[in-house]
BALOBA-1460 file (C-alpha; in Angstrom, 3 decimals):
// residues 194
<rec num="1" residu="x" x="0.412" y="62.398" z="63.699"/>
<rec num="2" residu="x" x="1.492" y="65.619" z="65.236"/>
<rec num="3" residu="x" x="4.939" y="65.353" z="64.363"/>
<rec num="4" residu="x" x="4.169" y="64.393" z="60.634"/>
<rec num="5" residu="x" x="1.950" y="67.586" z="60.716"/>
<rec num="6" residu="x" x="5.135" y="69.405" z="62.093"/>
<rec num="7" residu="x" x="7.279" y="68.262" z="59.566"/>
<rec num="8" residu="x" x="4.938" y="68.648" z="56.644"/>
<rec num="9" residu="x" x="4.710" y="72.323" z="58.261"/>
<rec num="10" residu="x" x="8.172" y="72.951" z="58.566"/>
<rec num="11" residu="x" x="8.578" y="71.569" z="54.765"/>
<rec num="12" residu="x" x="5.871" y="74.058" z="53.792"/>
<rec num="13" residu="x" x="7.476" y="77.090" z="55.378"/>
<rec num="14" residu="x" x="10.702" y="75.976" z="53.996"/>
<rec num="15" residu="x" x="9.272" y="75.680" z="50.757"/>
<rec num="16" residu="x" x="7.455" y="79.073" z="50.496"/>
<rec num="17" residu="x" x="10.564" y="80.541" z="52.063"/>
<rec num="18" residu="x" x="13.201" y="79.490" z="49.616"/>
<rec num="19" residu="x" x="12.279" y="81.674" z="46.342"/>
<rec num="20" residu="x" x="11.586" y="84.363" z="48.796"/>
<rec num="21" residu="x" x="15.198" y="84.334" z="50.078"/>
<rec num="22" residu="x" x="16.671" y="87.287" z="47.837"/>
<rec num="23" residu="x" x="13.455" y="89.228" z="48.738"/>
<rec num="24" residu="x" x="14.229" y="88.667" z="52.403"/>
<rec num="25" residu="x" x="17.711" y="89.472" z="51.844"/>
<rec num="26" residu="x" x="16.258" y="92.953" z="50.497"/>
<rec num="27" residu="x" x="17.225" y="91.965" z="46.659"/>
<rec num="28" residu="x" x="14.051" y="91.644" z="44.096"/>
<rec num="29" residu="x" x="14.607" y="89.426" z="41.314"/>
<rec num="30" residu="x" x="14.556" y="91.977" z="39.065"/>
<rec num="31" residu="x" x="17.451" y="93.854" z="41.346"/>
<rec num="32" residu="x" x="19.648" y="90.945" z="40.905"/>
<rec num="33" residu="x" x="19.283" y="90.371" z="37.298"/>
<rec num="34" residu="x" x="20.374" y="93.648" z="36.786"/>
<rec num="35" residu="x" x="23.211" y="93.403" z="38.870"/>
<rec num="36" residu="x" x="24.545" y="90.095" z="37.758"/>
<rec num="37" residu="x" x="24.550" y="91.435" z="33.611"/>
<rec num="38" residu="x" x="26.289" y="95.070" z="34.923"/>
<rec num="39" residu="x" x="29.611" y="93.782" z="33.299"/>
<rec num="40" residu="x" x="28.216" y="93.179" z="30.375"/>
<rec num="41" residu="x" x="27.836" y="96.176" z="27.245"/>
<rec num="42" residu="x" x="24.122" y="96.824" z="27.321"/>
<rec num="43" residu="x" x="23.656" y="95.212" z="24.114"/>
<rec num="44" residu="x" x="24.631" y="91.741" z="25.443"/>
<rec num="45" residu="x" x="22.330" y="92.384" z="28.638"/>
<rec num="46" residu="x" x="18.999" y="91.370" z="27.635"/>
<rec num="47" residu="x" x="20.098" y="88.082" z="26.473"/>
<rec num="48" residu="x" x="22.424" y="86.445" z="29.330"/>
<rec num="49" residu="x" x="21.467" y="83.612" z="30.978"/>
<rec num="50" residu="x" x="21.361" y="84.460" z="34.609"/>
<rec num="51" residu="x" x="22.380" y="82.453" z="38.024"/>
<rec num="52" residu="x" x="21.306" y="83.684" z="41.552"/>
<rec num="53" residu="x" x="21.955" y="82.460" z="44.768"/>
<rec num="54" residu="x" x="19.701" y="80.516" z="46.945"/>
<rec num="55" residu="x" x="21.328" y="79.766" z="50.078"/>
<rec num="56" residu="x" x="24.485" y="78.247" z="49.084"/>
<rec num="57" residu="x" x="23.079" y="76.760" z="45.821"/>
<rec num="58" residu="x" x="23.049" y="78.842" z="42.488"/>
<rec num="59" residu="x" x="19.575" y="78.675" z="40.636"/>
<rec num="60" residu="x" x="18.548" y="80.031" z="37.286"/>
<rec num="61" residu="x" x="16.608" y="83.362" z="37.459"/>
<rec num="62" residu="x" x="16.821" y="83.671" z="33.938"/>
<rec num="63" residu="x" x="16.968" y="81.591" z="30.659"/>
<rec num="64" residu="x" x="19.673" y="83.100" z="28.225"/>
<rec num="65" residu="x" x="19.286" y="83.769" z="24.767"/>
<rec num="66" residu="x" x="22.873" y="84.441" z="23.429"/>
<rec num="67" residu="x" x="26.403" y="83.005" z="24.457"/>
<rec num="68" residu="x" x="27.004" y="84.577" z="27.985"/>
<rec num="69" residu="x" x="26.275" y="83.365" z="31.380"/>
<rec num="70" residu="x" x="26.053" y="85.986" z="34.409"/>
<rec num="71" residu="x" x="26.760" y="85.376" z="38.167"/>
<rec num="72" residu="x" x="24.406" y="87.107" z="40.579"/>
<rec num="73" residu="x" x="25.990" y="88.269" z="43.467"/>
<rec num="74" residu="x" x="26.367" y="85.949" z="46.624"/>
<rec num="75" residu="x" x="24.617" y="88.006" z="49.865"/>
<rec num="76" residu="x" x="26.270" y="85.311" z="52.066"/>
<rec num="77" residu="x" x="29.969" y="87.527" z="51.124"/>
<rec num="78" residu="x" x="30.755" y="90.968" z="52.272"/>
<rec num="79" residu="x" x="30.838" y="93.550" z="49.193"/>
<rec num="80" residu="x" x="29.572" y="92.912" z="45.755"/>
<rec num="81" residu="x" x="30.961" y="90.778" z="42.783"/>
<rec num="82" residu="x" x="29.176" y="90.061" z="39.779"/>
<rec num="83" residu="x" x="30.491" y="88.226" z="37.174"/>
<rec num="84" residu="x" x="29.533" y="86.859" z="33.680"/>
<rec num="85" residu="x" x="31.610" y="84.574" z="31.189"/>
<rec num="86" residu="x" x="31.489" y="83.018" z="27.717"/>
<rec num="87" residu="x" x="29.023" y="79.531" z="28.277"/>
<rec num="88" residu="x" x="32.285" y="77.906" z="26.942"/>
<rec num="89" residu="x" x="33.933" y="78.119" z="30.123"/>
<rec num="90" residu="x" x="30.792" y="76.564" z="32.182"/>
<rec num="91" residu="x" x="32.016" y="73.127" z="32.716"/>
<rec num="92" residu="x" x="35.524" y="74.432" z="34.260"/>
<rec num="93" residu="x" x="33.709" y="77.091" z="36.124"/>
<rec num="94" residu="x" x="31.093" y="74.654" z="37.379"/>
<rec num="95" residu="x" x="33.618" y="72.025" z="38.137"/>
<rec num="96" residu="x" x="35.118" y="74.362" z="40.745"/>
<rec num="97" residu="x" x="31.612" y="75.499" z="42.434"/>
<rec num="98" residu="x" x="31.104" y="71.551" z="42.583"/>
<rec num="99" residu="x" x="34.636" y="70.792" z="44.361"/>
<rec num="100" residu="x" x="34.443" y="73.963" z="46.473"/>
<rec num="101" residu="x" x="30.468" y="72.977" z="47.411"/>
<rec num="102" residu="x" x="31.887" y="69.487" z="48.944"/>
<rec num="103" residu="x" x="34.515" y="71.303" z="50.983"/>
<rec num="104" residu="x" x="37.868" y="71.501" z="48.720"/>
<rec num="105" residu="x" x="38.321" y="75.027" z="49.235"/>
<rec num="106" residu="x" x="42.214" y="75.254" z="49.073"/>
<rec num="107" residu="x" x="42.592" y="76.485" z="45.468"/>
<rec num="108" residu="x" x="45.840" y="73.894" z="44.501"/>
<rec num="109" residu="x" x="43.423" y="71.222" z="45.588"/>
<rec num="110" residu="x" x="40.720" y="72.943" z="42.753"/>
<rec num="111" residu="x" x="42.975" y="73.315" z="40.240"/>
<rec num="112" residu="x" x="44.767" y="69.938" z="41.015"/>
<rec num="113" residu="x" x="41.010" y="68.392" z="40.557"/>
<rec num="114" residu="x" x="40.274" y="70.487" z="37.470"/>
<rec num="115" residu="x" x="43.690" y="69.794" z="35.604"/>
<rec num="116" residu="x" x="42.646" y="65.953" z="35.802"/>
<rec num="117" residu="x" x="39.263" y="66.523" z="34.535"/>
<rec num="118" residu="x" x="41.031" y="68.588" z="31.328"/>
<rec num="119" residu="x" x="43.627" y="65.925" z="30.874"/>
<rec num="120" residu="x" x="41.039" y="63.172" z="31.249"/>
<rec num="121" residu="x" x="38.594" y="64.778" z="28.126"/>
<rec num="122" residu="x" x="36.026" y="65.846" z="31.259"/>
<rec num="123" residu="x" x="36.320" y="69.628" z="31.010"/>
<rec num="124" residu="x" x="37.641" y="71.060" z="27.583"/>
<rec num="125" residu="x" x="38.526" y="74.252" z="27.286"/>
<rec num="126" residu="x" x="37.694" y="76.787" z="24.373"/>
<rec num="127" residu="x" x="40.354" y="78.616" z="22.373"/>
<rec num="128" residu="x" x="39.539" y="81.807" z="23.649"/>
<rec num="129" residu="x" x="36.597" y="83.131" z="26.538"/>
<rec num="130" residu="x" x="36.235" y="86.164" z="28.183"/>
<rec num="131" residu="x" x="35.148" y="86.438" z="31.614"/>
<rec num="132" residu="x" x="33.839" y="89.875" z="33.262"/>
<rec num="133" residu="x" x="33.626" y="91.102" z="36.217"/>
<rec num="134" residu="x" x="32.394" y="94.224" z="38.579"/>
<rec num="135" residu="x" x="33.333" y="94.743" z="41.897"/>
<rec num="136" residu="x" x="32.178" y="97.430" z="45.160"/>
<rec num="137" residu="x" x="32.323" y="97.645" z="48.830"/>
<rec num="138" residu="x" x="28.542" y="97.497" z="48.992"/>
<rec num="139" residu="x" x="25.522" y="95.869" z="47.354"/>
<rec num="140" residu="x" x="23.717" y="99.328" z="48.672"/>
<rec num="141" residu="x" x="22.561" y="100.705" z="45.055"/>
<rec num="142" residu="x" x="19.922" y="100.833" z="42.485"/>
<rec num="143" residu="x" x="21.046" y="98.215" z="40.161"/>
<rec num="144" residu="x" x="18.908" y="98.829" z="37.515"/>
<rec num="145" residu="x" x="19.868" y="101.747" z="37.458"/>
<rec num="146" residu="x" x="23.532" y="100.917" z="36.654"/>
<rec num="147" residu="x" x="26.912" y="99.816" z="38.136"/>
<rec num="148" residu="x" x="27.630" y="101.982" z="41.687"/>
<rec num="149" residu="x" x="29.319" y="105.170" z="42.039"/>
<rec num="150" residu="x" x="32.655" y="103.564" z="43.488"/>
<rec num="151" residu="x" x="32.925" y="99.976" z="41.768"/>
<rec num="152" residu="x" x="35.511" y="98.351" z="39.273"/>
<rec num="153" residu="x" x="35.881" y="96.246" z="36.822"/>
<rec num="154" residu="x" x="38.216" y="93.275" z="35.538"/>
<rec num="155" residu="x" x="38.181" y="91.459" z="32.155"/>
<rec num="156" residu="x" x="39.582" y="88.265" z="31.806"/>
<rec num="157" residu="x" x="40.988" y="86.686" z="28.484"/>
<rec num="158" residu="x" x="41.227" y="82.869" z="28.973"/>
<rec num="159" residu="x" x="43.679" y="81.848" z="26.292"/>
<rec num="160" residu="x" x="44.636" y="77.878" z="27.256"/>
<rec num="161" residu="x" x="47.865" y="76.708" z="27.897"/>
<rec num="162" residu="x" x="49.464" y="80.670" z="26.515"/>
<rec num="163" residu="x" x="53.077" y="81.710" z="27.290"/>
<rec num="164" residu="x" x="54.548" y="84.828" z="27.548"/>
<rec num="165" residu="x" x="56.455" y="83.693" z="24.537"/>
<rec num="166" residu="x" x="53.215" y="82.427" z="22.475"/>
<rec num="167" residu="x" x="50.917" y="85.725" z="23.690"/>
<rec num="168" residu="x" x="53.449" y="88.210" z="23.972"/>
<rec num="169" residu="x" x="51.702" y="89.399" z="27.195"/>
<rec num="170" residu="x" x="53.907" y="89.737" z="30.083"/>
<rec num="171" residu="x" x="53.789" y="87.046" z="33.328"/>
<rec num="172" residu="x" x="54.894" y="90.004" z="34.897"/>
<rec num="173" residu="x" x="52.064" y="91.147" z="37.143"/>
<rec num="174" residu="x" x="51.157" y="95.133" z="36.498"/>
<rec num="175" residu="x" x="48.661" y="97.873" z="37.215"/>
<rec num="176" residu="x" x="47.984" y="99.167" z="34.119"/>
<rec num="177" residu="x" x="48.554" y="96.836" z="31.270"/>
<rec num="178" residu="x" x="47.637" y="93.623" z="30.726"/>
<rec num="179" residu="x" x="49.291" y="90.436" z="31.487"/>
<rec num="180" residu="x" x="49.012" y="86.262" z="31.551"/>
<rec num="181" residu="x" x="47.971" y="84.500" z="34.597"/>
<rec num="182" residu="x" x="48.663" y="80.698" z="35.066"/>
<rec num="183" residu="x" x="50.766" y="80.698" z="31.991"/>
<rec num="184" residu="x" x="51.397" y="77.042" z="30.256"/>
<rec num="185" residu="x" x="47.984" y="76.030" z="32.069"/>
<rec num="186" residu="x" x="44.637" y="75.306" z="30.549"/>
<rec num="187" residu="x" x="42.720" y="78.369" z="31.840"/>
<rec num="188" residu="x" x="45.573" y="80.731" z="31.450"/>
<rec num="189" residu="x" x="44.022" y="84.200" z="30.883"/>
<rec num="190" residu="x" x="45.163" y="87.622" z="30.444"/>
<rec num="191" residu="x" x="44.164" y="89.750" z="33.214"/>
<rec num="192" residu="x" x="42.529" y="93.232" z="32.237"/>
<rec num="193" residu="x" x="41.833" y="96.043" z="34.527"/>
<rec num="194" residu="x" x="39.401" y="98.598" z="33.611"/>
């Protein structure tokens, strides 16, 4: 009896514990909602659907309203990174937390793994998604308050299977233009700094 009391207590604490993780981790709710929609333009905001960490497991904080879905940032990484993306794009994005959750971590493994599930009808891609993100050394700020002092930003134009020759975007990697990543693949996307 005393060890079923133990492990009903230890399923309690763990319980109670679990939506209080961000709080223990010195992040309100509120906090990380407003970090995971700061690459979004404020009029989009209010509306995203929102995903938080718990542990290693993403949970909904929020229910969206319009088309994009936003990344809270993970306390188990050094630095901050937000991101939010087009709800066309879940399935491929979600495939690769899956694969990466049960330990493929090499990213030719995930993109081996994804390529089958788009050739196999298990992961379509749209025409065209946009994926945004913020960056910054430290998750030290007011987030609702706005984006940190020193933090930047990346936009990301998925455009399947584009070409240098079918985009007219360079492969060439550069600083300050854009250009196509993972040309001729199906989440080729055109890489914009900001």
């Amino acid at each position: 009896m005393a060890n079923q009391t133990r492990i009903v207590s230890a399923a309690l604490v763990a319980v109670l514990l679990v939506p209080g993780w961000a709080a223990a981790q010195g992040r309100s709710p509120a906090w990380e909602i407003a970090a995971a929609v700061l690459p979004l333009p404020d009029s989009m905001r209010p509306g995203a659907r929102v995903l938080g960490y718990r542990g290693p497991d993403l949970v909904e904080l929020r229910a969206g309203t319009n088309e994009m879905i936003c990344l809270g940032d993970d306390p188990a990484h050094k630095g901050f990174q937000v991101s939010c993306y087009h709800r066309s794009l879940e399935p491929f994005m979600e495939r690769g937390r899956e694969l990466r959750k049960a330990g493929v971590t090499r990213r030719e493994a995930v993109d081996s793994a994804r390529l089958a599930d788009v050739k196999a009808g298990r992961i379509v891609m749209p025409a065209a998604a946009l994926l945004s993100s913020v960056f910054a050394e430290s998750d030290s700020f007011d987030a609702t308050r706005g984006a940190p002092e020193k933090h930047s930003a990346l936009d990301v134009l998925y455009l399947p299977y584009a070409t240098e020759e079918s985009s007219g975007v360079t492969e060439q990697p550069t600083v300050d233009r854009p250009w196509l990543m993972y040309p001729g693949l199906p989440w080729a996307h055109v890489m914009l700094a900001r």
